[in-house]
mmCIF file as gemmi writes it, N, C-alpha and C atoms, coordinates in Angstrom:
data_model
loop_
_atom_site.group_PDB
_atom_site.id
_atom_site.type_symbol
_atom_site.label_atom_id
_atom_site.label_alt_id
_atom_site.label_comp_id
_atom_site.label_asym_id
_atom_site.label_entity_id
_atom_site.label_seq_id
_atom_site.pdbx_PDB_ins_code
_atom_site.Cartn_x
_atom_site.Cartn_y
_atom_site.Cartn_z
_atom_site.occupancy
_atom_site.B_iso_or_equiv
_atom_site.pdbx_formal_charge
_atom_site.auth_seq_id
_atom_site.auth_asym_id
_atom_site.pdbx_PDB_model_num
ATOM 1 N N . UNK Axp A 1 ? 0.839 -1.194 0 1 0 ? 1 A 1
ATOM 2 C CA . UNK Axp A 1 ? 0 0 0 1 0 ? 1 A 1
ATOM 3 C C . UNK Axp A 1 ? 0.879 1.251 0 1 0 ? 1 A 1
ATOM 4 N N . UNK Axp A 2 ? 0.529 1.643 -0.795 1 0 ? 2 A 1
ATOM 5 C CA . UNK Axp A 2 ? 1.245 3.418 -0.843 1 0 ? 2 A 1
ATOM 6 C C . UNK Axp A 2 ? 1.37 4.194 0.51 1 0 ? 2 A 1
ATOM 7 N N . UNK Axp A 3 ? 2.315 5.321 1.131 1 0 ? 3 A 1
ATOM 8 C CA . UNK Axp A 3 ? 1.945 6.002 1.898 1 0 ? 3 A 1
ATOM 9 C C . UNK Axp A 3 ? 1.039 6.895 1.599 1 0 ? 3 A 1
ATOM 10 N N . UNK Axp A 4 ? 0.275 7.365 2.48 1 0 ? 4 A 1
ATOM 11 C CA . UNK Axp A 4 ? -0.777 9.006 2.457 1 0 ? 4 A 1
ATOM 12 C C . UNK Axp A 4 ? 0.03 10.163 2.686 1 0 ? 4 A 1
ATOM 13 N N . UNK Axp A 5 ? 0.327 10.826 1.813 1 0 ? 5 A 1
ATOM 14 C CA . UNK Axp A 5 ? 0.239 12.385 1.878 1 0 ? 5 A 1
ATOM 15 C C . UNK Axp A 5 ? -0.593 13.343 1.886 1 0 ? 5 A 1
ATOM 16 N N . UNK Axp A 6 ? -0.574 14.25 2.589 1 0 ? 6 A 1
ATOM 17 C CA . UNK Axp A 6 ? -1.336 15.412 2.544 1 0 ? 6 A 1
ATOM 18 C C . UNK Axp A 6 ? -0.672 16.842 2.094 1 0 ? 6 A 1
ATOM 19 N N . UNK Axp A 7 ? -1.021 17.45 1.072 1 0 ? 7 A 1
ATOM 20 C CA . UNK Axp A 7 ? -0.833 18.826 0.848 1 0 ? 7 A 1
ATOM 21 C C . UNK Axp A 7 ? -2.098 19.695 1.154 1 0 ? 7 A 1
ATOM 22 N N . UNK Axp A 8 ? -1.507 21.262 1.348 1 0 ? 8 A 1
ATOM 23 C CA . UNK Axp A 8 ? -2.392 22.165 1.373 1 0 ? 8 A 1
ATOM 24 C C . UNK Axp A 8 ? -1.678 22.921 0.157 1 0 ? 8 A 1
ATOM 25 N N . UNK Axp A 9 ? -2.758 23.189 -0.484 1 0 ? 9 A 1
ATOM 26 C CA . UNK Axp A 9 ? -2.556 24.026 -1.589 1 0 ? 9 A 1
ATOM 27 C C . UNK Axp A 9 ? -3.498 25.706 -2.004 1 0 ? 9 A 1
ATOM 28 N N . UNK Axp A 10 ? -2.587 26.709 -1.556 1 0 ? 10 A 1
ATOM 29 C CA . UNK Axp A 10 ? -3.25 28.052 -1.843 1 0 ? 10 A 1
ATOM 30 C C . UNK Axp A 10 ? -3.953 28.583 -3.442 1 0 ? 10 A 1
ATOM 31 N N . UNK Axp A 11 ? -4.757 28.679 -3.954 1 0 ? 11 A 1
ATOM 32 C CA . UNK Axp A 11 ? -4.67 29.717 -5.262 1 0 ? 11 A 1
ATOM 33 C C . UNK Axp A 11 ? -5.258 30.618 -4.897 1 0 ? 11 A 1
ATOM 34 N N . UNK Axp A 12 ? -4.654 31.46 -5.878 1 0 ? 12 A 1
ATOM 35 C CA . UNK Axp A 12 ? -4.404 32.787 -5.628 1 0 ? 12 A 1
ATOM 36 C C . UNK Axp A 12 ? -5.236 33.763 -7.245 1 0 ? 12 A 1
ATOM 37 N N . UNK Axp A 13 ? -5.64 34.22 -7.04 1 0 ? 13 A 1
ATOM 38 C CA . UNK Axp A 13 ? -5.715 35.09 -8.396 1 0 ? 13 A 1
ATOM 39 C C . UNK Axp A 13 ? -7.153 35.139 -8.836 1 0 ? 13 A 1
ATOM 40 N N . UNK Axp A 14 ? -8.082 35.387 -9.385 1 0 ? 14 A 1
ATOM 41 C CA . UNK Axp A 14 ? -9.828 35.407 -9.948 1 0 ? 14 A 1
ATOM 42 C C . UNK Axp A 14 ? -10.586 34.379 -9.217 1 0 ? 14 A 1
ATOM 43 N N . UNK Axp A 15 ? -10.387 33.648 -8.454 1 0 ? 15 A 1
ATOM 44 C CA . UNK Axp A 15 ? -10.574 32.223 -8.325 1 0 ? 15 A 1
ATOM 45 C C . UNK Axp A 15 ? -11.793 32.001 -7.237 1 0 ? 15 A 1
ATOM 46 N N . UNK Axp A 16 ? -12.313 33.138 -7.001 1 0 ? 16 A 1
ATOM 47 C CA . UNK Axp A 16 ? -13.842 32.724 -6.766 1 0 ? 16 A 1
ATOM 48 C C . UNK Axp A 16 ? -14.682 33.712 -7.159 1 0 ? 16 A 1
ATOM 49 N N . UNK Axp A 17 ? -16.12 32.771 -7.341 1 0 ? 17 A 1
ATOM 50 C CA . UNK Axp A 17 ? -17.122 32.88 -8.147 1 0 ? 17 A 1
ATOM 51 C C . UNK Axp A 17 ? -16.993 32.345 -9.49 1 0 ? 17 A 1
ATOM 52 N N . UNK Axp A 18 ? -16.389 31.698 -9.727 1 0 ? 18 A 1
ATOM 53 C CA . UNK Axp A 18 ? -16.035 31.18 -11.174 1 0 ? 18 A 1
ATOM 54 C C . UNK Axp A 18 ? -16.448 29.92 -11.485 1 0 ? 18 A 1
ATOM 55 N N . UNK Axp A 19 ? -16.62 28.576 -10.324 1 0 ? 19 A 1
ATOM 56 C CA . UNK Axp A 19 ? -16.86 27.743 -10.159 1 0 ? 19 A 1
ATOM 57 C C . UNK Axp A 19 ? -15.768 26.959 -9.884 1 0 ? 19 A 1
ATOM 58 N N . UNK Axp A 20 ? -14.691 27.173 -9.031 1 0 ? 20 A 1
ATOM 59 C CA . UNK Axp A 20 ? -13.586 26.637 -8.848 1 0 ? 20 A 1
ATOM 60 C C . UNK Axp A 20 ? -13.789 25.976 -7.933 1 0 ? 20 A 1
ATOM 61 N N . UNK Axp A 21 ? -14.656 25.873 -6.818 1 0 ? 21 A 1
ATOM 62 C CA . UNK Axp A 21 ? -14.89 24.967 -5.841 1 0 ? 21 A 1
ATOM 63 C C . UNK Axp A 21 ? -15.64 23.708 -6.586 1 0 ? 21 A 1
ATOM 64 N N . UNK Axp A 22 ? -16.524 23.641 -7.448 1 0 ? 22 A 1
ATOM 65 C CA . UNK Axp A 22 ? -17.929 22.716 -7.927 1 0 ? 22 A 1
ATOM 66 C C . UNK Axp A 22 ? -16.605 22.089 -9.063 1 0 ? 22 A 1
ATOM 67 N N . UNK Axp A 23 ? -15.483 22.927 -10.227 1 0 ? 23 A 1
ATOM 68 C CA . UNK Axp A 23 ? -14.853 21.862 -10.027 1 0 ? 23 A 1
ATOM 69 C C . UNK Axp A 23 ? -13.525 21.248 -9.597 1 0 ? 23 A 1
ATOM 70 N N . UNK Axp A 24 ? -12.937 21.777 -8.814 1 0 ? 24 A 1
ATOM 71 C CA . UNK Axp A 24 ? -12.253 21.119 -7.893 1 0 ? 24 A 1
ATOM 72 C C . UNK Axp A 24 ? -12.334 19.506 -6.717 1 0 ? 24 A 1
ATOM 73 N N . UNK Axp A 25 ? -13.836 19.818 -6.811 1 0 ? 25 A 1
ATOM 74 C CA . UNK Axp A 25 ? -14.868 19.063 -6.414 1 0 ? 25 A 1
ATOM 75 C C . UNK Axp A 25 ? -14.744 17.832 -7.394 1 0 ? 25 A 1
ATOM 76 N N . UNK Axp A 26 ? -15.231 18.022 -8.895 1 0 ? 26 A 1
ATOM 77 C CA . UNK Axp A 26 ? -15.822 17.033 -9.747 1 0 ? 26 A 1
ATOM 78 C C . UNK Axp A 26 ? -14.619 16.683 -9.881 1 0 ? 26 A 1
ATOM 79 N N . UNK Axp A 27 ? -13.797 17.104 -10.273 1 0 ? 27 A 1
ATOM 80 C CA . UNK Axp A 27 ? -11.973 16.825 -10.762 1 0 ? 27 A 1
ATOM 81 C C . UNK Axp A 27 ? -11.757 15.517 -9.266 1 0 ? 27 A 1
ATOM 82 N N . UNK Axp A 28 ? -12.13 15.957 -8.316 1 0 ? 28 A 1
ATOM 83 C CA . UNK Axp A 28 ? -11.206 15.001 -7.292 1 0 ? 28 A 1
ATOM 84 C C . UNK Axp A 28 ? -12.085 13.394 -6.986 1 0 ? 28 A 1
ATOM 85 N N . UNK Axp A 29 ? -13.632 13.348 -8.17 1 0 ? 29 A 1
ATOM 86 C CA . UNK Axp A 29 ? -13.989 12.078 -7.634 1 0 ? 29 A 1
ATOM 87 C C . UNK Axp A 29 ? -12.846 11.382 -8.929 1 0 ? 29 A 1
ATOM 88 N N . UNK Axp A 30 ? -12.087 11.735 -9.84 1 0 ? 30 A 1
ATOM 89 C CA . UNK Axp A 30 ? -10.957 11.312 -11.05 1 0 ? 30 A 1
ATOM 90 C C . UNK Axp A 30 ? -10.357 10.713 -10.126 1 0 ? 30 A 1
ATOM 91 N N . UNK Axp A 31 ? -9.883 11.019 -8.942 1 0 ? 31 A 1
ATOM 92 C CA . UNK Axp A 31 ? -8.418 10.642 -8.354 1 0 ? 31 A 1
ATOM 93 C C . UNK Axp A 31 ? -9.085 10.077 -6.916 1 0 ? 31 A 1
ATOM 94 N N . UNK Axp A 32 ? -8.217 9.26 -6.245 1 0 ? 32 A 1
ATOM 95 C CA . UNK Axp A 32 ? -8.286 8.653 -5.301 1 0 ? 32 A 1
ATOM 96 C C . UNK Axp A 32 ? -7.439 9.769 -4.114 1 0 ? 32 A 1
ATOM 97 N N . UNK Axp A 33 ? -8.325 10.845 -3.52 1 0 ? 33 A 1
ATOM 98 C CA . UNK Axp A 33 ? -8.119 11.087 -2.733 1 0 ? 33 A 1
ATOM 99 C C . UNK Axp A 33 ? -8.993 12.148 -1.734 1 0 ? 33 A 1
ATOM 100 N N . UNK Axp A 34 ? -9 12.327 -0.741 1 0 ? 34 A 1
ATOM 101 C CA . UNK Axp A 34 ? -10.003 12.702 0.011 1 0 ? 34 A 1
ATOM 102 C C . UNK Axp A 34 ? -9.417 14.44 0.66 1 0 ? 34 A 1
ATOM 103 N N . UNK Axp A 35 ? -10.73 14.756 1.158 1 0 ? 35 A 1
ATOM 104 C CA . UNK Axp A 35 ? -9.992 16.643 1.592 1 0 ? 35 A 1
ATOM 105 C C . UNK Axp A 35 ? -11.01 17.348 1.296 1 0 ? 35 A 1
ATOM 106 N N . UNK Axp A 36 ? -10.853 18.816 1.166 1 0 ? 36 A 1
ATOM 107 C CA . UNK Axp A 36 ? -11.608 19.674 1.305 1 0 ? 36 A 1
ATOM 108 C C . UNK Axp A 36 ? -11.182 20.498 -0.093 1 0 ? 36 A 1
ATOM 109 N N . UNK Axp A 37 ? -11.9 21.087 0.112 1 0 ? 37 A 1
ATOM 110 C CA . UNK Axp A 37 ? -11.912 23.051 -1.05 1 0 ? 37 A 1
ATOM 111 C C . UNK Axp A 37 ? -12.66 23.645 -0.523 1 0 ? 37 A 1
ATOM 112 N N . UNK Axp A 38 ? -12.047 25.014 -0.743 1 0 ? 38 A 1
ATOM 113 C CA . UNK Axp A 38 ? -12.654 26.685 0.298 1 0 ? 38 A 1
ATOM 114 C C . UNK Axp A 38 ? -12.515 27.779 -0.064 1 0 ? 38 A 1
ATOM 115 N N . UNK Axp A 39 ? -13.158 28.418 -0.15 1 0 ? 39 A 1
ATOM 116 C CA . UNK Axp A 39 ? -13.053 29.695 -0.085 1 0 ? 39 A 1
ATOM 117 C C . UNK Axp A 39 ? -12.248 30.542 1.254 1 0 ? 39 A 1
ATOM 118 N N . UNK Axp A 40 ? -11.842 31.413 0.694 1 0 ? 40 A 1
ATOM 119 C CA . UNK Axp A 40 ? -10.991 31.937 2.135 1 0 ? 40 A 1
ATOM 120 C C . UNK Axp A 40 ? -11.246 33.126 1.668 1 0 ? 40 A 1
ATOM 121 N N . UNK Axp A 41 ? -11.331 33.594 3.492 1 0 ? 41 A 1
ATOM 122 C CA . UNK Axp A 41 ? -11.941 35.33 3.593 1 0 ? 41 A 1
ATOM 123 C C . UNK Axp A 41 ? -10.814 36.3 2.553 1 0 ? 41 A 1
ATOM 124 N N . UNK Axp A 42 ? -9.984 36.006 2.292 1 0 ? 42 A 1
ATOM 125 C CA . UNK Axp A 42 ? -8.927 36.946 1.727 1 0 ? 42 A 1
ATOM 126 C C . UNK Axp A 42 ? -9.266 36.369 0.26 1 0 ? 42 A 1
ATOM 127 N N . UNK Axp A 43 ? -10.042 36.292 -0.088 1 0 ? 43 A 1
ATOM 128 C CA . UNK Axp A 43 ? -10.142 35.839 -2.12 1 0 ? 43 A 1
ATOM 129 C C . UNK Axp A 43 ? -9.77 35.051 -2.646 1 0 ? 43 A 1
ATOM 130 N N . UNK Axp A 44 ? -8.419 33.749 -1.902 1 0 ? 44 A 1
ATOM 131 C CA . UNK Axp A 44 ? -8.307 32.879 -2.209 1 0 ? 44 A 1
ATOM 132 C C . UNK Axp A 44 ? -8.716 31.766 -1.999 1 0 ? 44 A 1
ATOM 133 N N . UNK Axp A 45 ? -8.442 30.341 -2.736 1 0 ? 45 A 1
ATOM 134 C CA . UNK Axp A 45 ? -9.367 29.376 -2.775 1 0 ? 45 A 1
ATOM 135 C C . UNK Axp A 45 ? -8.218 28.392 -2.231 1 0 ? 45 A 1
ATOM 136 N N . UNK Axp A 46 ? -8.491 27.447 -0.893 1 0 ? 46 A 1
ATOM 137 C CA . UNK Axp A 46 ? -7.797 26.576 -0.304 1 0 ? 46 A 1
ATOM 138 C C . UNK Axp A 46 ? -8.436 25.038 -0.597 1 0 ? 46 A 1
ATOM 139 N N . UNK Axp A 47 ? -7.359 24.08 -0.821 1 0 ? 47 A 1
ATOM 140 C CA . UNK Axp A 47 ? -7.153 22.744 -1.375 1 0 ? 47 A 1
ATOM 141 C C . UNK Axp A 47 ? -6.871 21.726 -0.13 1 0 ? 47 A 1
ATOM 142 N N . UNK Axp A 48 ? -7.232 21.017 0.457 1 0 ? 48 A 1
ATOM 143 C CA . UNK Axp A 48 ? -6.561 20.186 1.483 1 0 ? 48 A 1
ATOM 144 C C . UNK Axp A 48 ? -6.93 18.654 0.794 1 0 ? 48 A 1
ATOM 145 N N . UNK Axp A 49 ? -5.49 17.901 0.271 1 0 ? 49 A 1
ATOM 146 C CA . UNK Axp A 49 ? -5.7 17.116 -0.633 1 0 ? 49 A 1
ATOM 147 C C . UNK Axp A 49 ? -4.753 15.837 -0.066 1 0 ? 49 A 1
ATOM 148 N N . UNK Axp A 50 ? -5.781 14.553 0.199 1 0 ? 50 A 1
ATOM 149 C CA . UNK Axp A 50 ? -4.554 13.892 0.93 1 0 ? 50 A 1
ATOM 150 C C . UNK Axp A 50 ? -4.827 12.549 0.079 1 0 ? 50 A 1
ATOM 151 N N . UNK Axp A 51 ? -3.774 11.837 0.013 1 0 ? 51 A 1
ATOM 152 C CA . UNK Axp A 51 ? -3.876 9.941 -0.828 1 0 ? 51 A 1
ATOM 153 C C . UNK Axp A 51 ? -2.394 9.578 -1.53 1 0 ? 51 A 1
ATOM 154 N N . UNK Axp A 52 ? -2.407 8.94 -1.721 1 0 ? 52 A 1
ATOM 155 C CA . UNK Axp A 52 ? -1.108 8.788 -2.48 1 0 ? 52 A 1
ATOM 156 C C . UNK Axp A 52 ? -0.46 9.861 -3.274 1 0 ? 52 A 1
ATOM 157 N N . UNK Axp A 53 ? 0.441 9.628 -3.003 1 0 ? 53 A 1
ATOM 158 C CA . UNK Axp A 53 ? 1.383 11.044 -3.789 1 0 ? 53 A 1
ATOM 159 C C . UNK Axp A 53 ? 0.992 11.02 -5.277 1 0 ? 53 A 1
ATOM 160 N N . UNK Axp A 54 ? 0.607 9.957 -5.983 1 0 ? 54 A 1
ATOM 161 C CA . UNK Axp A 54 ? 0.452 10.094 -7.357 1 0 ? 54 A 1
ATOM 162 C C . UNK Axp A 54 ? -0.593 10.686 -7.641 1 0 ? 54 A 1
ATOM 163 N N . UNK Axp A 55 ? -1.405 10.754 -6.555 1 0 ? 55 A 1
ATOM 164 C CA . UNK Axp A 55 ? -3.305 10.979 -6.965 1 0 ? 55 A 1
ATOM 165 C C . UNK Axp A 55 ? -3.224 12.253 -6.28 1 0 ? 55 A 1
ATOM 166 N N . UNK Axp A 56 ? -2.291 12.59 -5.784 1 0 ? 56 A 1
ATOM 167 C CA . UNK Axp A 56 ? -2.559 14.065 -4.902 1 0 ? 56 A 1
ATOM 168 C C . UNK Axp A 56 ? -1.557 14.872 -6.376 1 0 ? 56 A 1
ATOM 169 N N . UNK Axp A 57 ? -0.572 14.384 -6.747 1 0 ? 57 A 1
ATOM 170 C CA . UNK Axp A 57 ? 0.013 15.497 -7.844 1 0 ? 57 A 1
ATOM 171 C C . UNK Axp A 57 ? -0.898 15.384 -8.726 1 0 ? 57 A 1
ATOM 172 N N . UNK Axp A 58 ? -1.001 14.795 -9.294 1 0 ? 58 A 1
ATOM 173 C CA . UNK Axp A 58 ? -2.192 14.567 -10.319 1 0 ? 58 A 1
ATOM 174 C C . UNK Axp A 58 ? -3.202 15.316 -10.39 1 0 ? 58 A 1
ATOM 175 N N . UNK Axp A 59 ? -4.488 15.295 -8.866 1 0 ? 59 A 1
ATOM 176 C CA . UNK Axp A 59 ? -5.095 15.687 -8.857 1 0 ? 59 A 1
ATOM 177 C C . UNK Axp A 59 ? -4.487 17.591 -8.475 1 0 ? 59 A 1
ATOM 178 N N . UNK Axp A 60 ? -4.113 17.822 -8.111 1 0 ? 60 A 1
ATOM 179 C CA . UNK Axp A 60 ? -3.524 19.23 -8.066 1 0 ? 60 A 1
ATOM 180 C C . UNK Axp A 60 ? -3.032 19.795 -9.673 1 0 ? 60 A 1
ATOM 181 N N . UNK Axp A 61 ? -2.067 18.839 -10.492 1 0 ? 61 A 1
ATOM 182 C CA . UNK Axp A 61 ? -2.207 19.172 -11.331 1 0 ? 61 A 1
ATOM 183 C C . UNK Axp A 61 ? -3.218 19.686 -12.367 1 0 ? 61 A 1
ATOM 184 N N . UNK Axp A 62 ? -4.608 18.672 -12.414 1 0 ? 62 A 1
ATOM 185 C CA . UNK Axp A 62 ? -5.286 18.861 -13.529 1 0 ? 62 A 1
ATOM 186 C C . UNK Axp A 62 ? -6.779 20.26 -12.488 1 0 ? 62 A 1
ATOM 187 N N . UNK Axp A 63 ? -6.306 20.518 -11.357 1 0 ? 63 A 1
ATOM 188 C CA . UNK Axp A 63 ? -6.916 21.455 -10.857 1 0 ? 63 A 1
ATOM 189 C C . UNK Axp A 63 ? -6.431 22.508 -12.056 1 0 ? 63 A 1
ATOM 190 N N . UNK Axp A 64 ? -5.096 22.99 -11.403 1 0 ? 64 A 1
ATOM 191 C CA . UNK Axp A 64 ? -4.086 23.969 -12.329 1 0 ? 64 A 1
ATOM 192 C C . UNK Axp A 64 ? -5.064 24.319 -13.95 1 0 ? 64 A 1
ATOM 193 N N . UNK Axp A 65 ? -4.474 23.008 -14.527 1 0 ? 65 A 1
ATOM 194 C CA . UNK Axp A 65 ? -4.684 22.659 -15.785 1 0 ? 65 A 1
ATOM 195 C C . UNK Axp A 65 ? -6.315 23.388 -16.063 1 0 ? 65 A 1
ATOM 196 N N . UNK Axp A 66 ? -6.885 22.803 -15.225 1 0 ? 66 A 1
ATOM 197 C CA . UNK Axp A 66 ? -9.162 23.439 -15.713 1 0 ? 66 A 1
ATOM 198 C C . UNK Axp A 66 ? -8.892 24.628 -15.282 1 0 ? 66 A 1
ATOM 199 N N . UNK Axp A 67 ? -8.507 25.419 -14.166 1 0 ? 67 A 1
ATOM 200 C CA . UNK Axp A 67 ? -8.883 26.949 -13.713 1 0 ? 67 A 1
ATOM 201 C C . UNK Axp A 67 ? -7.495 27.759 -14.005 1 0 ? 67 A 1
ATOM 202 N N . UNK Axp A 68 ? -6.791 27.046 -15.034 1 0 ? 68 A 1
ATOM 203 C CA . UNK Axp A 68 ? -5.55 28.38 -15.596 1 0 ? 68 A 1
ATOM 204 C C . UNK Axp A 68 ? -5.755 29.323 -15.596 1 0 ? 68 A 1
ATOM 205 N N . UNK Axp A 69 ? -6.635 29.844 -16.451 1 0 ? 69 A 1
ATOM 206 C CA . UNK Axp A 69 ? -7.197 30.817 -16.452 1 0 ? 69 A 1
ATOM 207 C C . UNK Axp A 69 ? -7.513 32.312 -15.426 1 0 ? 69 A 1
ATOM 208 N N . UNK Axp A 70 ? -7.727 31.684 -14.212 1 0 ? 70 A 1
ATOM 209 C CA . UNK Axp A 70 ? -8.144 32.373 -13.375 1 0 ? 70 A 1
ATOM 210 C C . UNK Axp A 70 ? -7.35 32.313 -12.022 1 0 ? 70 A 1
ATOM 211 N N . UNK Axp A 71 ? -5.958 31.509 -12.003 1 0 ? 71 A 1
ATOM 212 C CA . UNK Axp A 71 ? -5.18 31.522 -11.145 1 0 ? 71 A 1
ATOM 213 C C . UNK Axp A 71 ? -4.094 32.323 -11.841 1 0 ? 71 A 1
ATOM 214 N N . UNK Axp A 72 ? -3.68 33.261 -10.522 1 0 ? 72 A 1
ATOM 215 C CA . UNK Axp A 72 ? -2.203 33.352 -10.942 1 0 ? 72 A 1
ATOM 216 C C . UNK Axp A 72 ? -0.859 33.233 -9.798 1 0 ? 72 A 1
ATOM 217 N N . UNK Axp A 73 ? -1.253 32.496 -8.888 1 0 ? 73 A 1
ATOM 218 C CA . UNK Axp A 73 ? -0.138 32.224 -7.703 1 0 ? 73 A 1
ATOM 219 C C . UNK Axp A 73 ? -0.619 30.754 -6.94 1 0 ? 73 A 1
ATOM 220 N N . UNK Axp A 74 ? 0.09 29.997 -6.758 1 0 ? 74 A 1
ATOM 221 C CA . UNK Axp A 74 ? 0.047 28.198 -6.438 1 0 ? 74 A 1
ATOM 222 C C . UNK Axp A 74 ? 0.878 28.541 -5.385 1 0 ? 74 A 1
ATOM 223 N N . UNK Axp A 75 ? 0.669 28.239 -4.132 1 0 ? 75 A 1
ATOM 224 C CA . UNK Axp A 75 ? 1.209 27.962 -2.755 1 0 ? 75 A 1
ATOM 225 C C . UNK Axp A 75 ? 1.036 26.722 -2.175 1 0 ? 75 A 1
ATOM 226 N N . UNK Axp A 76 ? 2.316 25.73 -2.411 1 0 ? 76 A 1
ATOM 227 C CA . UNK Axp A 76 ? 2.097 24.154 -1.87 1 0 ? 76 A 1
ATOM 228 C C . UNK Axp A 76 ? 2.856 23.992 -0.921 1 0 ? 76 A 1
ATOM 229 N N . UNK Axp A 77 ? 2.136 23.659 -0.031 1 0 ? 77 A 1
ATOM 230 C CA . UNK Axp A 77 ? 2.991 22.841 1.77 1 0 ? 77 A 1
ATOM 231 C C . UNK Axp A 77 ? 2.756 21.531 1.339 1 0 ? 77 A 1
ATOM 232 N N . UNK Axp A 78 ? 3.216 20.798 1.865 1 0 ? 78 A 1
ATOM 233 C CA . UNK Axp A 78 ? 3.034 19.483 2.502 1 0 ? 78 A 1
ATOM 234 C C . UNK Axp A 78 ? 2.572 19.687 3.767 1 0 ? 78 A 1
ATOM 235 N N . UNK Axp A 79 ? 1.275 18.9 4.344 1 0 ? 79 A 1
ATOM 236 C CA . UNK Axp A 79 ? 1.295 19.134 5.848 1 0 ? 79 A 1
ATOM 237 C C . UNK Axp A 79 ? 1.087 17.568 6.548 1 0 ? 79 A 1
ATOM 238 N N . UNK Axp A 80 ? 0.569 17.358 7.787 1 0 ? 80 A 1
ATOM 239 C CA . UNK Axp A 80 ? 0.289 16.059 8.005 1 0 ? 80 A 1
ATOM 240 C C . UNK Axp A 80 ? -0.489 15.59 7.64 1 0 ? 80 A 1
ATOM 241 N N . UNK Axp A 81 ? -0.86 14.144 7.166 1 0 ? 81 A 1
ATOM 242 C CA . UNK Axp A 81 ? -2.101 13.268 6.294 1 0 ? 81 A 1
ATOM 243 C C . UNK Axp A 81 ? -2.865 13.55 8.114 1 0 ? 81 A 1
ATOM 244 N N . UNK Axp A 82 ? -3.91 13.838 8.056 1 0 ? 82 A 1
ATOM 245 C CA . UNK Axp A 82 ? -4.97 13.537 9.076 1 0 ? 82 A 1
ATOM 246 C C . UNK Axp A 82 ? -5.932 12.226 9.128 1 0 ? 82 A 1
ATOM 247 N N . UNK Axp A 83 ? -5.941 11.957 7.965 1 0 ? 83 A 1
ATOM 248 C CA . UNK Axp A 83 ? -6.305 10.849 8.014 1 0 ? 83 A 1
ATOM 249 C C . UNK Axp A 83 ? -8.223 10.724 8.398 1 0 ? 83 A 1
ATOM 250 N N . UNK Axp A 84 ? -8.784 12.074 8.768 1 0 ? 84 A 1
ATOM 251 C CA . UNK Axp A 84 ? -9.579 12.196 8.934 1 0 ? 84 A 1
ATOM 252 C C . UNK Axp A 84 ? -11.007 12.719 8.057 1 0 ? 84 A 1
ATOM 253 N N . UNK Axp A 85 ? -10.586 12.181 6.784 1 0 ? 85 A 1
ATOM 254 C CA . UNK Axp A 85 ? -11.398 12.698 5.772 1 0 ? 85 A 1
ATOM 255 C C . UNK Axp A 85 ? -11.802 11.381 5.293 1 0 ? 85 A 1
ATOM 256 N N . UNK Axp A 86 ? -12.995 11.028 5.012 1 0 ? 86 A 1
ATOM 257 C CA . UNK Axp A 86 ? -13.738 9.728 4.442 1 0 ? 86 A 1
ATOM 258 C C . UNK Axp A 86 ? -14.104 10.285 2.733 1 0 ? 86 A 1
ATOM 259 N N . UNK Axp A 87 ? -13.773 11.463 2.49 1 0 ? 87 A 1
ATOM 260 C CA . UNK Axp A 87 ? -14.128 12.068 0.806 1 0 ? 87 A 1
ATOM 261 C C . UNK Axp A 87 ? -13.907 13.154 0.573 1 0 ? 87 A 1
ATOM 262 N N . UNK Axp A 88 ? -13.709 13.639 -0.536 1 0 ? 88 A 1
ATOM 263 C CA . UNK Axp A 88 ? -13.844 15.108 -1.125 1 0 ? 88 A 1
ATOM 264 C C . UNK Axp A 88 ? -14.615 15.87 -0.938 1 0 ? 88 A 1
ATOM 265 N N . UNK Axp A 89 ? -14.757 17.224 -0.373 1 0 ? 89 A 1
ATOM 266 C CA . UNK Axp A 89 ? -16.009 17.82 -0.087 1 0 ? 89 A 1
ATOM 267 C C . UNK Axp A 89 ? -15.502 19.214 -0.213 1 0 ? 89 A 1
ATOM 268 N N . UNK Axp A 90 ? -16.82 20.212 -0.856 1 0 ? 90 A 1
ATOM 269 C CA . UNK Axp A 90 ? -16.512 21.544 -0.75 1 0 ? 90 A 1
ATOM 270 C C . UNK Axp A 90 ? -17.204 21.514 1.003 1 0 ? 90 A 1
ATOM 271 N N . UNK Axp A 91 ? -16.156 22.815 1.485 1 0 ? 91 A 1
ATOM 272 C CA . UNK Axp A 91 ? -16.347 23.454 2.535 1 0 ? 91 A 1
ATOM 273 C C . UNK Axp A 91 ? -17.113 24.817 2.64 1 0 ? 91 A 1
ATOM 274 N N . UNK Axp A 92 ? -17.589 24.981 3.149 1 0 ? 92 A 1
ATOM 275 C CA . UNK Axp A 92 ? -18.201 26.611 3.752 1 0 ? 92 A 1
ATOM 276 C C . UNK Axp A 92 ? -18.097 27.372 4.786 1 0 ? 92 A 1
């Protein structure tokens, strides 16, 4: 079995109201991994993306890839897998 990683991932730039949460959302039932998406009081949109390292770059990648457009700054930590997520879910 693979290890679990967890990243948090910032964007930065147009990235709400656009539909970047709904698909960030649809993009992550593609990949095997579980977490959140948010809106944050400061205009940017937060990622908490945890599963195997292949399904977490991946899925971060093809985030990138659909909302180019409307990002223009990517902020990636690694933080601890919590382990406490059973699925993908937008947050509020």
């Amino acid at each position: 079995m693979e290890p679990v990683v967890a990243k948090l991932v910032t964007f930065e730039g147009s990235v709400q109201g656009v539909g970047f949460r709904y698909t960030a959302n649809s993009l992550a039932r593609r990949f095997s991994v579980t977490g959140y998406v948010m809106n944050m009081p400061n205009g940017s949109v937060e990622i908490h993306a945890e599963g195997p390292v292949d399904e977490v770059d991946c899925f971060i990648d093809a985030v990138k890839t659909e909302m180019a457009e409307y990002i223009q700054e990517v902020k990636t930590q690694p933080v601890p897998a919590a382990a406490q997520y059973r699925r993908f879910s937008v947050r509020f």
